[in-house]
LODRENKOL-816568 format. One line per 3 residues: number of its first residue (from 1); for each residue x, y, z of N, C-alpha, C. Coordinates in steps of 0.05 Angstrom, whole numbers, plus 5000, padded with zeros to 4 digits. Atoms other than C-alpha are relative to their C-alpha. Layout:
// residues N
NUM	X/Y/Z/X/Y/Z/X/Y/Z | ...
// end
This chain:
// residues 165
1	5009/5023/4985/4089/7506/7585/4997/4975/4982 | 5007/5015/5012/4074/7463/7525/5024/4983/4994 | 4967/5022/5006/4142/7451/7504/5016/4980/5019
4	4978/5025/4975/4170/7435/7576/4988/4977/4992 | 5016/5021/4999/4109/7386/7578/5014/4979/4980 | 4997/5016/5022/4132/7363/7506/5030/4989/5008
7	4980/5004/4999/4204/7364/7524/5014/4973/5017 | 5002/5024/4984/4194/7324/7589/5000/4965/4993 | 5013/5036/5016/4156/7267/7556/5019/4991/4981
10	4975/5012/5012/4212/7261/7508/5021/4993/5004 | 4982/5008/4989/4259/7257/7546/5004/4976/5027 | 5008/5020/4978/4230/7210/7600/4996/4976/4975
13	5004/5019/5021/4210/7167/7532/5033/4992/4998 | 4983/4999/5012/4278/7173/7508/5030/4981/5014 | 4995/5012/4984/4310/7148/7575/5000/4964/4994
16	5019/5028/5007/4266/7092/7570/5013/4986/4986 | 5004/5012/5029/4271/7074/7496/5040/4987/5013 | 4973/5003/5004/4355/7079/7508/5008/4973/5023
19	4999/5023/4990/4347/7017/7561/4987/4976/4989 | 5015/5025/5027/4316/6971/7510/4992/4984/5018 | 5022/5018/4986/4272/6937/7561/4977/4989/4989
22	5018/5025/5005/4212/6897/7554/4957/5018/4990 | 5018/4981/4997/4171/6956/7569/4991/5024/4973 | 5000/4977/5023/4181/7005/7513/4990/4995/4971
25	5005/5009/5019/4141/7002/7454/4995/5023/4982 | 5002/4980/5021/4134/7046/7386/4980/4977/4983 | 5020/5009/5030/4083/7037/7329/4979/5026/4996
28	5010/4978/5020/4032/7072/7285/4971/4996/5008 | 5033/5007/5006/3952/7076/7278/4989/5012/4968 | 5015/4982/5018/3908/7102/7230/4961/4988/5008
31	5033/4997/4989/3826/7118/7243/4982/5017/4982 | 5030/4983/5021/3759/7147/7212/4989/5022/5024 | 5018/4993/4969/3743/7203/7250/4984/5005/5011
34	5033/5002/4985/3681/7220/7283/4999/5025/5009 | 5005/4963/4973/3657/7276/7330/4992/5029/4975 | 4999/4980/5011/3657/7345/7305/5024/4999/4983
37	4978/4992/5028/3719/7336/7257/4991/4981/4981 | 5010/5021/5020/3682/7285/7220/4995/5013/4975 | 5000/4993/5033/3662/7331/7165/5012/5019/4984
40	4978/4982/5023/3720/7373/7146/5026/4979/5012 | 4976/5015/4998/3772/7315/7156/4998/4970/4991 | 5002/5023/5022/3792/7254/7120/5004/4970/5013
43	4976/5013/4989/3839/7207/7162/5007/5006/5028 | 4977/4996/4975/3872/7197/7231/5012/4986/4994 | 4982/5021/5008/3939/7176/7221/5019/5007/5023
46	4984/4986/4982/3996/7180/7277/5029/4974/5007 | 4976/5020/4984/4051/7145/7317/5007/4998/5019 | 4994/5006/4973/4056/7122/7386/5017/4987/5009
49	4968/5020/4980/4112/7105/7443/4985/5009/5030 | 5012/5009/4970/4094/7083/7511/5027/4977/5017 | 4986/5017/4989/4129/7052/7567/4987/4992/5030
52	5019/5013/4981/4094/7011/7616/5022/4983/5025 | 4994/5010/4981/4114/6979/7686/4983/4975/5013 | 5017/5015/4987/4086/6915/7710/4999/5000/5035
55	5007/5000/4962/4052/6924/7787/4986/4984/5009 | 5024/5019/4982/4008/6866/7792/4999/4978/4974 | 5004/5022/5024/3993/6802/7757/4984/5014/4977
58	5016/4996/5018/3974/6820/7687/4992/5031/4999 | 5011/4974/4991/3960/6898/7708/5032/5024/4994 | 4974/4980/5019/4015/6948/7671/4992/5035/5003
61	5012/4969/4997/4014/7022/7684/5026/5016/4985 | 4981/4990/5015/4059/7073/7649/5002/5030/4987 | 4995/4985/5003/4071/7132/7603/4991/5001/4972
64	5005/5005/5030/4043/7147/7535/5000/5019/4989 | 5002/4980/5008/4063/7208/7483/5002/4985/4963 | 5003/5005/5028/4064/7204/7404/5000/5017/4976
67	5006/4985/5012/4047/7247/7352/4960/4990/4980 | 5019/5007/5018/3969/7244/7316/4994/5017/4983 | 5013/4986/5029/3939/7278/7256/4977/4999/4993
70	5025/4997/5018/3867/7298/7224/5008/5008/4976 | 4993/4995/5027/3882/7298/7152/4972/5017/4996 | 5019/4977/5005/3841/7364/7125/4985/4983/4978
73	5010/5009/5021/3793/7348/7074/4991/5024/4982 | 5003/4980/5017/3782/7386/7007/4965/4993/4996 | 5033/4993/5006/3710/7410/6990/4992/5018/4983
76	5000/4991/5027/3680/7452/6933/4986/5021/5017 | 5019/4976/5004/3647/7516/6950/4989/5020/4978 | 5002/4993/5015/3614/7570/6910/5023/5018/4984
79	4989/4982/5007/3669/7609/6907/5037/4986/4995 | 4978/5024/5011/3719/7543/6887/4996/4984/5019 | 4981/5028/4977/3760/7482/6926/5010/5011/5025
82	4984/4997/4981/3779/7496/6995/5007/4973/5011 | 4985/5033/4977/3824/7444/7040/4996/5021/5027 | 4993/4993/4964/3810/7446/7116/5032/4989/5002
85	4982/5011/4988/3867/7450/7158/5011/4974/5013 | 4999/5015/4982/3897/7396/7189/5004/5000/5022 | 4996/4995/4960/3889/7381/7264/5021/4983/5006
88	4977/5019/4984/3952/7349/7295/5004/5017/5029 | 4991/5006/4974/3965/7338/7363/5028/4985/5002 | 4982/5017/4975/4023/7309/7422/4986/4986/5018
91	5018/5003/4976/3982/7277/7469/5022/4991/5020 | 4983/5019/4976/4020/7258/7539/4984/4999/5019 | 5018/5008/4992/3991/7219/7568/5000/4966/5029
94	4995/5031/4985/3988/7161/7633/4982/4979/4988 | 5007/5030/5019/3972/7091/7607/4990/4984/5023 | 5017/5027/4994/3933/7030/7638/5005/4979/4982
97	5018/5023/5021/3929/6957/7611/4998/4975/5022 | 5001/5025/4986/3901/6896/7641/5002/4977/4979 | 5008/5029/5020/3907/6826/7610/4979/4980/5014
100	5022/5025/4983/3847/6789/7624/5008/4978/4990 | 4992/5025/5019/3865/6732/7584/5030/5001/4990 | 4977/5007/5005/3923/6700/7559/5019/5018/4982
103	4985/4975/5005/3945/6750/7506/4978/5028/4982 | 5027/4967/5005/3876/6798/7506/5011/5014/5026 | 5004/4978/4983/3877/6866/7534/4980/5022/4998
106	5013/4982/5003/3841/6920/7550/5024/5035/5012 | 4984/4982/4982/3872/6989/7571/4984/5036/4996 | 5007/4978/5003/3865/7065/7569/5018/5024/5004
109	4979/4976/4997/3909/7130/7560/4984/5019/5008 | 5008/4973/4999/3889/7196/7593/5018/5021/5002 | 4983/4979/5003/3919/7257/7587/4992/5022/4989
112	5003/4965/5015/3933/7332/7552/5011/4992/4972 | 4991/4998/5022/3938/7329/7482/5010/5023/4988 | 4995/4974/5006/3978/7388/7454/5005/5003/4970
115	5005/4993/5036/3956/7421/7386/5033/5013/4997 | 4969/4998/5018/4020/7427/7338/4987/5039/4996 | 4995/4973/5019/3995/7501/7321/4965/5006/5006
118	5021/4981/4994/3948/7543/7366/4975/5010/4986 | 5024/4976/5011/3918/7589/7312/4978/4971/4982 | 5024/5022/5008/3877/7517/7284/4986/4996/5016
121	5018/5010/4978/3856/7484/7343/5009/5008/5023 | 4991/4995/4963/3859/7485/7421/5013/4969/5005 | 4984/5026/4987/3905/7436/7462/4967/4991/5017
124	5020/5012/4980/3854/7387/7509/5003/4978/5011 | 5005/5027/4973/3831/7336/7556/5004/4971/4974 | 4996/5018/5016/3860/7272/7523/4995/4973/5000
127	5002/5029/4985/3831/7200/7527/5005/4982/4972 | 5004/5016/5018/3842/7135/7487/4994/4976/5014 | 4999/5035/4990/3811/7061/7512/5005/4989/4970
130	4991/5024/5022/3829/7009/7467/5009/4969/5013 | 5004/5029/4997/3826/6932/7464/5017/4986/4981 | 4987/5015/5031/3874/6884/7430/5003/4972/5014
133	4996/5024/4996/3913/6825/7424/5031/4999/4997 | 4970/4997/4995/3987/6814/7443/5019/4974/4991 | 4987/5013/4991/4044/6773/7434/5025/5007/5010
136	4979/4994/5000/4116/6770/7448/5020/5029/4998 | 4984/4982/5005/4140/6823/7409/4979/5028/4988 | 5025/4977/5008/4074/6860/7382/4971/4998/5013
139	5022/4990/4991/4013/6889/7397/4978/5007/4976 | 5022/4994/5024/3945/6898/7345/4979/5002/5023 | 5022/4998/4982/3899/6939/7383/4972/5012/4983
142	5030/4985/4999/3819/6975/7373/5001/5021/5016 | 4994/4981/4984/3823/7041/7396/4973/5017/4985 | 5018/4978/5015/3773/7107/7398/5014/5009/5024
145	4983/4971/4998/3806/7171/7413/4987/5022/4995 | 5016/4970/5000/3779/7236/7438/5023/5024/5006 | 4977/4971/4992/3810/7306/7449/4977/5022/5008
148	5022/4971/4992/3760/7353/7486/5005/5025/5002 | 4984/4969/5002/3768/7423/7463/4976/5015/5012 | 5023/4977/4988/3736/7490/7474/4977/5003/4983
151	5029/4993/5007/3660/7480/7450/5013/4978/4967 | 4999/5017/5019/3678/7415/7413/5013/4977/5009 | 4986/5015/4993/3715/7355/7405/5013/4987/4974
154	4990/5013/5025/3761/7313/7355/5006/4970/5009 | 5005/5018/4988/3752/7246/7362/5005/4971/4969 | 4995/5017/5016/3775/7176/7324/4985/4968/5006
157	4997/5034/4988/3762/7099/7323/5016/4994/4975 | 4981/5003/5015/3817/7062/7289/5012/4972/5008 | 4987/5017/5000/3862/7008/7288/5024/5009/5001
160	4963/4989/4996/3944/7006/7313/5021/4977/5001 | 4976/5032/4998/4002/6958/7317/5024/5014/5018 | 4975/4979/4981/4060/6975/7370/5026/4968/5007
163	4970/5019/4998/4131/6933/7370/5007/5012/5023 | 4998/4998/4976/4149/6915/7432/5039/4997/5007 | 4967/4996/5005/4233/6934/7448/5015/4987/5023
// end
């Protein structure tokens, strides 16, 4: 089930991307993370593509998958150094953005994020709001990012930039 899911979204991206519209955008983040992975992880680092539809003045709806990452962090125990694993996800995910202003937004992704590798973590309920500032050709947003698992959660705030195609 994971893969169709994954397969889908890549290939509905891929569509997209191959009409070089106005809509289709790629870029990166990186975040500090929070929640329960806050103290065996270092980093969120990742890369997002989205493709959005305008339906209303200013009001954009769309499609959003990527890849993200919890960089593990090393720690000393009595019995040496261990490194946590790292947590990576897919998230796919439907998109929101409004522009209240000229080139401010606000928006929000929800979705299923799917863990890269079961025996770490669980796949889950996937949200990101985030707030930026747009022009032309880019995007610099404020984002916090959750992933609701089973009897937990992994969770970011961060900063992202996304080129617009």
């Amino acid at each position: 089930m994971k893969k169709m899911l994954l397969t889908v979204a890549i290939a509905t991206l891929g569509i997209f991307g191959a009409q070089a519209q106005e809509g289709f955008k790629l870029g990166a983040h990186v975040g500090l993370p929070m929640g329960d992975v806050e103290e065996f992880t270092t980093l969120n680092l990742g890369i997002d593509a989205s493709y959005h539809w305008n339906v209303g003045e200013g009001f954009d709806v769309g499609i959003a998958t990527g890849y993200t990452t919890f960089l593990g962090e090393e720690f000393d125990t009595p019995l040496g150094t261990v490194e946590a694993e790292d947590l990576s996800y897919i998230p796919v995910a439907a998109s929101a953005r409004y522009s209240f202003a000229e080139n401010w937004f606000g928006g929000v992704d929800l979705g299923y994020a799917l863990s890269t590798d079961d025996e770490v973590s669980d796949s889950g309920f996937y949200y990101q709001p985030k707030a930026g500032y747009q022009t032309m050709k880019i995007d610099v947003f404020a984002f916090y990012k959750g992933i609701s698992l089973d009897g937990g959660n992994a969770s970011a705030l961060g900063i992202g930039a996304a080129y617009k195609f």
